[in-house]
N, C-alpha and C positions, 0 to 999 in steps of 0.2 A: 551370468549377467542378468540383472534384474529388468523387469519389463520396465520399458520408456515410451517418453510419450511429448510431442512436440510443446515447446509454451514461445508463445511473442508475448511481447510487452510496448507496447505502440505508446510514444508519449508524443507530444506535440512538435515537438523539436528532433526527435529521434528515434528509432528502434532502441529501447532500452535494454531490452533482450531476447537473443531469440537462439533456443539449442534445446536440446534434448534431455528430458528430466523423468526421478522417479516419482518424485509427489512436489504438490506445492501447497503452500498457506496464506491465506489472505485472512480477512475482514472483508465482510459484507453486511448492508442494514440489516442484516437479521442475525447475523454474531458469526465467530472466526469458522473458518471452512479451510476444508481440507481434502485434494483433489488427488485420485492415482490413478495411473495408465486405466481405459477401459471406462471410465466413470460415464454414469447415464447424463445425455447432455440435458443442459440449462443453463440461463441465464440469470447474472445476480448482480447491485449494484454495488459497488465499492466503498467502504465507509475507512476513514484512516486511520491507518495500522501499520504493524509491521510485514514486509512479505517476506518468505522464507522458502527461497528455491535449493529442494534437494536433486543434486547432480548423483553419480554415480558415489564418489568418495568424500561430495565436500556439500557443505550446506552454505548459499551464499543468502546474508540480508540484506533488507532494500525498505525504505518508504515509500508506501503506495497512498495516495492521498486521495485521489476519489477515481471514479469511471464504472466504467462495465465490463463484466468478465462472462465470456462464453466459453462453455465448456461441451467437445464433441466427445465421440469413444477414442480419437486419435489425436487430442491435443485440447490445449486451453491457449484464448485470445484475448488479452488484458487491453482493454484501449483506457489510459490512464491519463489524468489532469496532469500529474507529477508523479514522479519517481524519483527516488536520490538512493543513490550509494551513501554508505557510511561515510569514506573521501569527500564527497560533494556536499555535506551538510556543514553550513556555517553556526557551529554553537552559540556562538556570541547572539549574531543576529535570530538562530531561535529562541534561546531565552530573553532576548527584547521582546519579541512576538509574546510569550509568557507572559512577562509584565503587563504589556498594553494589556491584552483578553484577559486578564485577571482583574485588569484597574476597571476595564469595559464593562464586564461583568455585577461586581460591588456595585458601581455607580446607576447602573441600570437605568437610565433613565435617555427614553431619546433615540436610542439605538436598538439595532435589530439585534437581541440575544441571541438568536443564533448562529447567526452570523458571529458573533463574538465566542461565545461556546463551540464552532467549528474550530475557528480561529486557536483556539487554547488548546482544543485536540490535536490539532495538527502540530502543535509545538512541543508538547507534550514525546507526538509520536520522534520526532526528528530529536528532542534531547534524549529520549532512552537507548535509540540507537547509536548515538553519538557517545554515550558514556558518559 
């Protein structure tokens, strides 16, 4: 049996997950990370991405869309803006989201880019996992 190591996933609305893992993967401002049982703790902020929780036999994916991630020797604590299952992501309305932040973008004018460039990541991250 491989070492494990606790993860919650706090979203606003709910406990998104919380069970015992061998590693997990996020995105953080400072580029994708990658945590195992025992890791020296720290704290890092969440930038959106895919998360990728490996269990004992199965790797489950998820969208993490922004927060902060603590990480002790015996678990990691995600407290996250959003999270989505693959199930719970509306395709249609993320590629609307694409559109608008792409039209946002071009036009530049008037508007906070990056707020508009967040916006297009995030849709981005929600169509790859959606397929």
């Amino acid at each position: 049996m491989a070492d494990t190591m606790k993860l919650k996933i706090v979203a606003p609305e709910r406990i998104f997950y919380e069970g015992d893992v061998t590693f997990v993967e996020f995105t953080t401002t400072e580029g994708n990370m990658g945590v195992y049982p025992k890791h020296i703790p720290l704290t890092a902020i969440v930038a959106p991405g895919i998360l990728r929780i490996h269990e004992e036999d199965t790797v489950k994916e998820a969208t993490l869309m922004s927060g902060f991630i603590q990480v002790l020797q015996d678990g990691v604590t995600i407290l996250a803006e959003s999270c989505e299952w693959p199930d719970e992501i509306d395709a249609n309305r993320a590629k609307e989201a694409e559109i608008r932040a792409r039209r946002r973008i071009e036009e530049g004018s008037g508007i906070d880019m990056n707020r508009a460039e967040l916006a297009l990541k995030r849709a981005l991250v929600r169509l790859s996992l959606k397929g």
